[in-house]
N, CA, C and O atoms as a CHARMM CRD file, in Angstrom:
* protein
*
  252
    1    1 UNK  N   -116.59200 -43.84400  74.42400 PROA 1      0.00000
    2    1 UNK  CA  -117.09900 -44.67300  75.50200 PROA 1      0.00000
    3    1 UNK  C   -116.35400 -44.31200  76.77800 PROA 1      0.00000
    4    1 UNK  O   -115.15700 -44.03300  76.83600 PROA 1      0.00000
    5    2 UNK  N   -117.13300 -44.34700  77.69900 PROA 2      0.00000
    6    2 UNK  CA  -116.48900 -43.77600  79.38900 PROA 2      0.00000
    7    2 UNK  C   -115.99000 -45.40100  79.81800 PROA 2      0.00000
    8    2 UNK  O   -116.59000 -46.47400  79.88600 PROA 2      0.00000
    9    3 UNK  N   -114.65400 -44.99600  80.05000 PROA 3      0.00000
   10    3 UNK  CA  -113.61600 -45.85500  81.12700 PROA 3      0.00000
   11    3 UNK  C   -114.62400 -46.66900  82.02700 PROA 3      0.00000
   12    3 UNK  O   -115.82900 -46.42100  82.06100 PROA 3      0.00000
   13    4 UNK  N   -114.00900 -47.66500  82.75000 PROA 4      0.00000
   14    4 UNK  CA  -114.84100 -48.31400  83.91100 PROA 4      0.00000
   15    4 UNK  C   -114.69500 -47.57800  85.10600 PROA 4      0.00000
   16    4 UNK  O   -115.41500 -48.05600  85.98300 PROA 4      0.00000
   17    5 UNK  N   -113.98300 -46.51100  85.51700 PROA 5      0.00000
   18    5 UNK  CA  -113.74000 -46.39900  86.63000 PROA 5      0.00000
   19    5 UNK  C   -114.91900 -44.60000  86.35800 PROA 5      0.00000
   20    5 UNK  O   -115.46100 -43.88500  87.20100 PROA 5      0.00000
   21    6 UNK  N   -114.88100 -44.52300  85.19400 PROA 6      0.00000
   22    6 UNK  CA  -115.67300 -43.35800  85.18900 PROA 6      0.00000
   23    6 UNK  C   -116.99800 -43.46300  85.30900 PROA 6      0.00000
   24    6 UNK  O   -117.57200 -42.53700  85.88400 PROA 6      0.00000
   25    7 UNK  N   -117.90800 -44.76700  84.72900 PROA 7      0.00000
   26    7 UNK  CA  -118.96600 -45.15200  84.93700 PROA 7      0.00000
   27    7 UNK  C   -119.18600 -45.58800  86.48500 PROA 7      0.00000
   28    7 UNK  O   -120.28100 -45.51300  87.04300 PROA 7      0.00000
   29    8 UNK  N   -118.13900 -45.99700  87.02900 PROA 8      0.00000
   30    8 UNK  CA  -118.58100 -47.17600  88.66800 PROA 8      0.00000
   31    8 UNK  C   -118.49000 -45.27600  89.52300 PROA 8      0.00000
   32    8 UNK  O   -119.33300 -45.10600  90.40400 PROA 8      0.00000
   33    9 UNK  N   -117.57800 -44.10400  89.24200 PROA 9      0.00000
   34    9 UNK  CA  -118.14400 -43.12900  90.10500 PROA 9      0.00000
   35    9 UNK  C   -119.34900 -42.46100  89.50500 PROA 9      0.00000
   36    9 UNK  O   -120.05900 -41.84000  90.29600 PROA 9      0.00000
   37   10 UNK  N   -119.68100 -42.48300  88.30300 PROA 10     0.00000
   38   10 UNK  CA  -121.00500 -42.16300  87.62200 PROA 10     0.00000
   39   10 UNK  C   -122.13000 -42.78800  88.89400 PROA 10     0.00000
   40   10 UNK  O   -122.91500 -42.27400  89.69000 PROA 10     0.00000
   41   11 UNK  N   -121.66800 -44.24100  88.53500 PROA 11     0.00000
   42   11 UNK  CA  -123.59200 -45.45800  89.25700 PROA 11     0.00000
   43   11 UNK  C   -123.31000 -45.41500  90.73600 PROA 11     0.00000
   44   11 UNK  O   -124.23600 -45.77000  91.46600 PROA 11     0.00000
   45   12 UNK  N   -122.02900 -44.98500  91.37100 PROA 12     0.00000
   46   12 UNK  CA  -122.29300 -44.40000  92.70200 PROA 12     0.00000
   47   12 UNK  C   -122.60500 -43.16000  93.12600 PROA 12     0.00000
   48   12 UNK  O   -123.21800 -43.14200  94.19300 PROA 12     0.00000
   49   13 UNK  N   -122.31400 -41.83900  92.49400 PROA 13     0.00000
   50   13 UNK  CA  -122.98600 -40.81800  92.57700 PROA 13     0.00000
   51   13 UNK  C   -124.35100 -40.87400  92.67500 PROA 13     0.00000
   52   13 UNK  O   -125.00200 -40.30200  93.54900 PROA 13     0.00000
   53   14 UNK  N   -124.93300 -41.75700  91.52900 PROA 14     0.00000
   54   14 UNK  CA  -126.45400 -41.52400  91.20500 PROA 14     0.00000
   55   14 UNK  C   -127.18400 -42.26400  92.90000 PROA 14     0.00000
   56   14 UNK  O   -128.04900 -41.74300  93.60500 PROA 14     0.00000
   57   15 UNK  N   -126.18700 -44.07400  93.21600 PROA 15     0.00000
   58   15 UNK  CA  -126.85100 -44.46900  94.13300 PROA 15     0.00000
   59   15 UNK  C   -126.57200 -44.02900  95.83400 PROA 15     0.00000
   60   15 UNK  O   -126.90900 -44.61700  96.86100 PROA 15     0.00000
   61   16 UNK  N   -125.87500 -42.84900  95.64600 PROA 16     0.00000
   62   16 UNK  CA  -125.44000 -42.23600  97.11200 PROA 16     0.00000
   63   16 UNK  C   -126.73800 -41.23200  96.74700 PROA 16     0.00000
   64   16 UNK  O   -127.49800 -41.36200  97.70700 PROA 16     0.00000
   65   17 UNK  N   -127.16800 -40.55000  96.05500 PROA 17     0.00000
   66   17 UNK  CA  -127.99600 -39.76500  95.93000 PROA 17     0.00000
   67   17 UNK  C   -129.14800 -39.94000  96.64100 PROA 17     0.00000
   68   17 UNK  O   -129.70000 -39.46200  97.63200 PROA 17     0.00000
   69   18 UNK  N   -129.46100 -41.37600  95.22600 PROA 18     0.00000
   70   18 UNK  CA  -131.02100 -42.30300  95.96600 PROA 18     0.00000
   71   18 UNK  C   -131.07800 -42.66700  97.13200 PROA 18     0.00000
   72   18 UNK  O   -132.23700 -42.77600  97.53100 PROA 18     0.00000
   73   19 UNK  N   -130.17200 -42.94700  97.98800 PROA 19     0.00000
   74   19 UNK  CA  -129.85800 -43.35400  99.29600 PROA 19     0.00000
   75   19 UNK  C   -130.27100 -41.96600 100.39000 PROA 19     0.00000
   76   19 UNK  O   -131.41800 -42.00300 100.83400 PROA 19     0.00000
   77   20 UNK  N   -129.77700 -41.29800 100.63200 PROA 20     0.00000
   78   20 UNK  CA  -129.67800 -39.60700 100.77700 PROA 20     0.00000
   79   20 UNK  C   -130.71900 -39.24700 100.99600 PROA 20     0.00000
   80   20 UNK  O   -131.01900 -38.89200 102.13600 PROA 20     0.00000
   81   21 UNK  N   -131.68400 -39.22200  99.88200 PROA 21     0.00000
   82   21 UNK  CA  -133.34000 -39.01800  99.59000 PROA 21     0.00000
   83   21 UNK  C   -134.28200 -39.59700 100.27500 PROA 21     0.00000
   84   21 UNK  O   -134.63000 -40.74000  99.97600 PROA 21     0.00000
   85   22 UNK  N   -134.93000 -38.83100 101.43900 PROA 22     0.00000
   86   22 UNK  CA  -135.86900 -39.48500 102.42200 PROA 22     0.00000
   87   22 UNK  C   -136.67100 -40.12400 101.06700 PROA 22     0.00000
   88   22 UNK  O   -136.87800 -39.88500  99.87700 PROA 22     0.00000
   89   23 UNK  N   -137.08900 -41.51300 102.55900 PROA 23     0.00000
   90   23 UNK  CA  -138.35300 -42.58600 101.31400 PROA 23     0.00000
   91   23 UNK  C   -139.62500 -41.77900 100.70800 PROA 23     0.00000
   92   23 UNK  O   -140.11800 -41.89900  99.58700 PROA 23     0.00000
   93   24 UNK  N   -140.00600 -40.94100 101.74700 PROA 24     0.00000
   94   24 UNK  CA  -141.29500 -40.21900 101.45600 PROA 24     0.00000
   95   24 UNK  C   -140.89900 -39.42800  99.97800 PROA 24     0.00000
   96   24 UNK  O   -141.78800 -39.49800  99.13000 PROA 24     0.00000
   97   25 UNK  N   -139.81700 -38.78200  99.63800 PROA 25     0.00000
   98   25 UNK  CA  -139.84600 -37.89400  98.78700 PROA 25     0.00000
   99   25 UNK  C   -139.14800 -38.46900  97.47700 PROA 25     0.00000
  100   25 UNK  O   -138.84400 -37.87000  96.44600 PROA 25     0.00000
  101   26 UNK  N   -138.93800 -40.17400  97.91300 PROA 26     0.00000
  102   26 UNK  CA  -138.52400 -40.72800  96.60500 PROA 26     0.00000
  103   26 UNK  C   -139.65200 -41.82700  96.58500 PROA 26     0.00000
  104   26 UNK  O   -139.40800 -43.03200  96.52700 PROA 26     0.00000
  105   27 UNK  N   -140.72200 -41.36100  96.63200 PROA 27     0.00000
  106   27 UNK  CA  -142.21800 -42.45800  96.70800 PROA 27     0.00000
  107   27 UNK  C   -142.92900 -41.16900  95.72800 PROA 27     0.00000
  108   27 UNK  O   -143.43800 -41.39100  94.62900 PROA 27     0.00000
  109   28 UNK  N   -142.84400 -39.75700  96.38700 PROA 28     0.00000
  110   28 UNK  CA  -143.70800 -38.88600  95.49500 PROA 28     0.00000
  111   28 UNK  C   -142.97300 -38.83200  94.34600 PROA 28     0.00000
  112   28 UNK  O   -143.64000 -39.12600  93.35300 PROA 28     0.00000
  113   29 UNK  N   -141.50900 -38.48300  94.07500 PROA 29     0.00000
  114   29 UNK  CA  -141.29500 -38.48100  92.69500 PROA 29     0.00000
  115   29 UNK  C   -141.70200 -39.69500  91.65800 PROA 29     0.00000
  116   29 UNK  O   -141.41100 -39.20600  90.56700 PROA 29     0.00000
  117   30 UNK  N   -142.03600 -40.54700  91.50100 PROA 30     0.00000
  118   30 UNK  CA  -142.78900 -41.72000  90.96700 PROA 30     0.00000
  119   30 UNK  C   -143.61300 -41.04500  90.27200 PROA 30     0.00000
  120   30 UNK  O   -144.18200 -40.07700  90.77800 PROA 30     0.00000
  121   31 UNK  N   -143.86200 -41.46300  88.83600 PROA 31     0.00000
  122   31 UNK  CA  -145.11200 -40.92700  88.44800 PROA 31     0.00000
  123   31 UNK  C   -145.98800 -42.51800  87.96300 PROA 31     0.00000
  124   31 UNK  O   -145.56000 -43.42300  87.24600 PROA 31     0.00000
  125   32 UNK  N   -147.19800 -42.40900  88.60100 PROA 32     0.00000
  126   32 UNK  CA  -148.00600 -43.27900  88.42400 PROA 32     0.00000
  127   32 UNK  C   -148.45100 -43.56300  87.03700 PROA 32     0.00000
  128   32 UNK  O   -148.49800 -42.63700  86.22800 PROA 32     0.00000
  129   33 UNK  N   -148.75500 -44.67700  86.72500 PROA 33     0.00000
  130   33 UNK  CA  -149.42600 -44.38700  85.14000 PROA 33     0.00000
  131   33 UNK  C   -151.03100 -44.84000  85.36300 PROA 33     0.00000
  132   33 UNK  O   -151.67700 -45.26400  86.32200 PROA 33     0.00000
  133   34 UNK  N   -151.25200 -44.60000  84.31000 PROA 34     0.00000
  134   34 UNK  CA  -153.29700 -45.11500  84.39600 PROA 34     0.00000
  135   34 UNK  C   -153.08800 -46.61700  84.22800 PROA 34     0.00000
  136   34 UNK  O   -152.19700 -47.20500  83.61600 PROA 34     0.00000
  137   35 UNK  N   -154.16600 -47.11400  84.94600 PROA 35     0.00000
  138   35 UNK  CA  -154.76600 -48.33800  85.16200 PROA 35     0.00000
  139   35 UNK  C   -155.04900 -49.06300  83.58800 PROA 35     0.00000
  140   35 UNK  O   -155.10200 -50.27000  83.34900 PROA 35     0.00000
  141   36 UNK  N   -155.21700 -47.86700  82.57000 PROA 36     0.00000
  142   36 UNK  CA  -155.10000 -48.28500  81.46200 PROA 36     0.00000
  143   36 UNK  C   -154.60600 -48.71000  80.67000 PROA 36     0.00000
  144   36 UNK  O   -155.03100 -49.47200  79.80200 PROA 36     0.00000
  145   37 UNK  N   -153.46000 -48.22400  80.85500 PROA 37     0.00000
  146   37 UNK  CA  -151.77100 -47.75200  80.20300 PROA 37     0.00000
  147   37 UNK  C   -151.27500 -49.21500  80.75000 PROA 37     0.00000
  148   37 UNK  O   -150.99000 -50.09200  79.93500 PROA 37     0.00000
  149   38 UNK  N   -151.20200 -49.40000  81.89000 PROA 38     0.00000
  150   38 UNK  CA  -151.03400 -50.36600  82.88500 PROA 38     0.00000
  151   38 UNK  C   -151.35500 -51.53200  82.06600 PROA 38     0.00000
  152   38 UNK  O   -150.58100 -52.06500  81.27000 PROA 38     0.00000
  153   39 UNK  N   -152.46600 -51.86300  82.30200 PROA 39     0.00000
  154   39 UNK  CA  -153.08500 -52.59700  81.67100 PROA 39     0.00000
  155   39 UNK  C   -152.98300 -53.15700  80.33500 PROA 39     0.00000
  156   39 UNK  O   -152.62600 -54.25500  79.90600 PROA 39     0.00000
  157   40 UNK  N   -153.47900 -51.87900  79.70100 PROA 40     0.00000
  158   40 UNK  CA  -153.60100 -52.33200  77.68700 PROA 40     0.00000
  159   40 UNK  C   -152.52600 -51.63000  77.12000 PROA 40     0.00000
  160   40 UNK  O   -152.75500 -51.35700  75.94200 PROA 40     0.00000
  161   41 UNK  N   -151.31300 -51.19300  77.57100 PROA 41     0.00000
  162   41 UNK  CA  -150.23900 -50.47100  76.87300 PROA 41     0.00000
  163   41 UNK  C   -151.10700 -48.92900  75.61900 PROA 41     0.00000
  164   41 UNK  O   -152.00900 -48.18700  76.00700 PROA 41     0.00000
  165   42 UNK  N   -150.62300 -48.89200  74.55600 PROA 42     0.00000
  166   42 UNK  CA  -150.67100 -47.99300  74.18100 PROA 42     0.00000
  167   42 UNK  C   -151.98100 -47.96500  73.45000 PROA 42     0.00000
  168   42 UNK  O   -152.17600 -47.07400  72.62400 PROA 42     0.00000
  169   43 UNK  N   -152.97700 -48.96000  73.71600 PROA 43     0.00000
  170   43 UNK  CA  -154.10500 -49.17100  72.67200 PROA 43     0.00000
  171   43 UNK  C   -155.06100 -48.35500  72.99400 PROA 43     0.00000
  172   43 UNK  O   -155.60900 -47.85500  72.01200 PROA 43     0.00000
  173   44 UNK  N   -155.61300 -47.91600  74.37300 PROA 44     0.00000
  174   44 UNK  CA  -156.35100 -46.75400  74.52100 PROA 44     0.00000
  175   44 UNK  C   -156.04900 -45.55700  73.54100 PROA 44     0.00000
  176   44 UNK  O   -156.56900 -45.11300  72.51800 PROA 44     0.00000
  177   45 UNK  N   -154.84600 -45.20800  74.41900 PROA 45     0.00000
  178   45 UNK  CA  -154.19300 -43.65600  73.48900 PROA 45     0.00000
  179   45 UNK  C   -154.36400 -43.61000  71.95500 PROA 45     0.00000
  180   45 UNK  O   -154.65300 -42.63600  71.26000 PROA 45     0.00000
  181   46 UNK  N   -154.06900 -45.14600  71.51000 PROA 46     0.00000
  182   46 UNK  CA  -154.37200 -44.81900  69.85900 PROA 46     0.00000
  183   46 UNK  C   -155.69200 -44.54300  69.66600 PROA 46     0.00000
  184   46 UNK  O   -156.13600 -43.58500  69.03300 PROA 46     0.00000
  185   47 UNK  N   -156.63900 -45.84300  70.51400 PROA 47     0.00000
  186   47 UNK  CA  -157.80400 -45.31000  69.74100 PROA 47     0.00000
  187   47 UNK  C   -158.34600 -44.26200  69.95300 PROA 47     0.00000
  188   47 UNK  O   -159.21500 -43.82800  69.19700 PROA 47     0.00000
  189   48 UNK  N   -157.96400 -43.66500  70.97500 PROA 48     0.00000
  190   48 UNK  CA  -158.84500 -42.51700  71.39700 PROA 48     0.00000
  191   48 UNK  C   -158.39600 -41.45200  69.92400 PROA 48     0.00000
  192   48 UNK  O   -159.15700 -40.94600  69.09900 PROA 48     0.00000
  193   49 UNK  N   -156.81000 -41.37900  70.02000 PROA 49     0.00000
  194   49 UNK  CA  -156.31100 -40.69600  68.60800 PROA 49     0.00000
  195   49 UNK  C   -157.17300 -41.01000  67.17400 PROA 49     0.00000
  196   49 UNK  O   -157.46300 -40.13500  66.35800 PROA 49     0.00000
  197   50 UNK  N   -157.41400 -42.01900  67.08500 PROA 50     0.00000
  198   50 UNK  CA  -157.82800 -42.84100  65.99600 PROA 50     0.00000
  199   50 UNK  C   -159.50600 -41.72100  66.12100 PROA 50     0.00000
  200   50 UNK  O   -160.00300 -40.85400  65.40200 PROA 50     0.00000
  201   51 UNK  N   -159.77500 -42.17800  67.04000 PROA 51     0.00000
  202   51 UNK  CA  -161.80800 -41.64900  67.08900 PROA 51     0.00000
  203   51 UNK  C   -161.52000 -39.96200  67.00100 PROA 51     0.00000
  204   51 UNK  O   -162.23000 -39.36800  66.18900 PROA 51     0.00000
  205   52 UNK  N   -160.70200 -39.28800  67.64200 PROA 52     0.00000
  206   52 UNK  CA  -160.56800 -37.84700  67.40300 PROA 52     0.00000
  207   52 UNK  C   -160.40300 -37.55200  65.73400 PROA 52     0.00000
  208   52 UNK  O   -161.03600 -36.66900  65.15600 PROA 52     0.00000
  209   53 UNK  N   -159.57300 -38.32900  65.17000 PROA 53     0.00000
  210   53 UNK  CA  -159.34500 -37.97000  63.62400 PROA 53     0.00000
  211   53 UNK  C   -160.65500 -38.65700  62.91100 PROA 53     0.00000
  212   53 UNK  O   -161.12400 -38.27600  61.83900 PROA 53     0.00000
  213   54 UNK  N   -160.99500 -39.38700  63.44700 PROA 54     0.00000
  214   54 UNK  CA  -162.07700 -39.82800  62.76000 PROA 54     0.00000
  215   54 UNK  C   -163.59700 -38.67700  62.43800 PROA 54     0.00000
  216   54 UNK  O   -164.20000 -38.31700  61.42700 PROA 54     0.00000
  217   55 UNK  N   -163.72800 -38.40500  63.97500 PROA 55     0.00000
  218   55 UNK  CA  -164.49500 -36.92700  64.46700 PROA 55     0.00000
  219   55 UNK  C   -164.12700 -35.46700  63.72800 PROA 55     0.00000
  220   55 UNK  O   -165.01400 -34.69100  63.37200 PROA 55     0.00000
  221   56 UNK  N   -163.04700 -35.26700  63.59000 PROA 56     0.00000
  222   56 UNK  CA  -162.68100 -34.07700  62.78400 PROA 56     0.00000
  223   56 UNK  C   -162.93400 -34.32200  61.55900 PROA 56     0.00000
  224   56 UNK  O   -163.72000 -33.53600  61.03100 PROA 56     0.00000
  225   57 UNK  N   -162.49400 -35.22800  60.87000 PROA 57     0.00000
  226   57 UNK  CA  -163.09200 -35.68000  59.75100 PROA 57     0.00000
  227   57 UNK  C   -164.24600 -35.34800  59.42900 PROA 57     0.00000
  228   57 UNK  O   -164.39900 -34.69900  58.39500 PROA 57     0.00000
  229   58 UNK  N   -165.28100 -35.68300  60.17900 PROA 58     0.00000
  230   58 UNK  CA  -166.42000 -36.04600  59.97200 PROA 58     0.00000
  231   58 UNK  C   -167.34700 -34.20000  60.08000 PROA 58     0.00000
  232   58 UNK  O   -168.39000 -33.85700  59.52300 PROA 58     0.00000
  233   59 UNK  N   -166.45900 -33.41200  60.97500 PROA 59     0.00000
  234   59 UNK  CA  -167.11900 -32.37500  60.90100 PROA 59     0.00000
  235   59 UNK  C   -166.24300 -31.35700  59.78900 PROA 59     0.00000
  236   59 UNK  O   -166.60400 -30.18100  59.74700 PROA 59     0.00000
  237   60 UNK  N   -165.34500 -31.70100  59.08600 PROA 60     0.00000
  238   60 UNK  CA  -164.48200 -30.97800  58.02600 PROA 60     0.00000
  239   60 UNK  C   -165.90000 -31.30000  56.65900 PROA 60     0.00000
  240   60 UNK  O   -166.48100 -30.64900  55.79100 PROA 60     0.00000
  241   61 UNK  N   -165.90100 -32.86100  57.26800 PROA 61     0.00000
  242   61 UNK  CA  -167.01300 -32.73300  55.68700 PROA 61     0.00000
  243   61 UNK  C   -168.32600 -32.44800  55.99600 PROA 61     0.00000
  244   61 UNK  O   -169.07500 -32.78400  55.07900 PROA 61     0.00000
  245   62 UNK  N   -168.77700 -32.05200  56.75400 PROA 62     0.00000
  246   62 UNK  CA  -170.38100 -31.46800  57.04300 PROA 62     0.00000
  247   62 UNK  C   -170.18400 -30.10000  56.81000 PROA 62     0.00000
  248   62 UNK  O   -171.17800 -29.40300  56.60200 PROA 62     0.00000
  249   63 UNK  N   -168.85500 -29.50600  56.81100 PROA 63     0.00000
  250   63 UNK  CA  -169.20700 -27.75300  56.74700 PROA 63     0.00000
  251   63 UNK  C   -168.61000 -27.68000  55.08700 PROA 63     0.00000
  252   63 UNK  O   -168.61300 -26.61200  54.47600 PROA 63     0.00000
């Protein structure tokens, strides 16, 4: 485990950094998420996973 005095110059390094960093170019690093994701957390992504395996399935047993 890191000392206290090693962590407090650790979380000021990081927040002299963020500071430093015009707003514009710490607004683009942000990555947005979907309105979905947002929204319904991970339940899209499964089902969509869910209907793809379902679909492969379905053409494994037709051939």
């Amino acid at each position: 485990m890191a000392s206290g005095d090693e962590l407090i110059k650790y979380i000021t390094e990081r927040f002299v950094t963020y500071i430093d960093t015009p707003k514009e170019i710490r607004r683009q690093s942000k990555v947005k998420e979907s309105w979905a994701t947002k929204w319904f957390g991970m339940i899209p992504f499964s089902v969509s996973l869910w209907k793809e395996d379902i679909s492969s399935k379905r053409k494994r047993k037709t051939k």
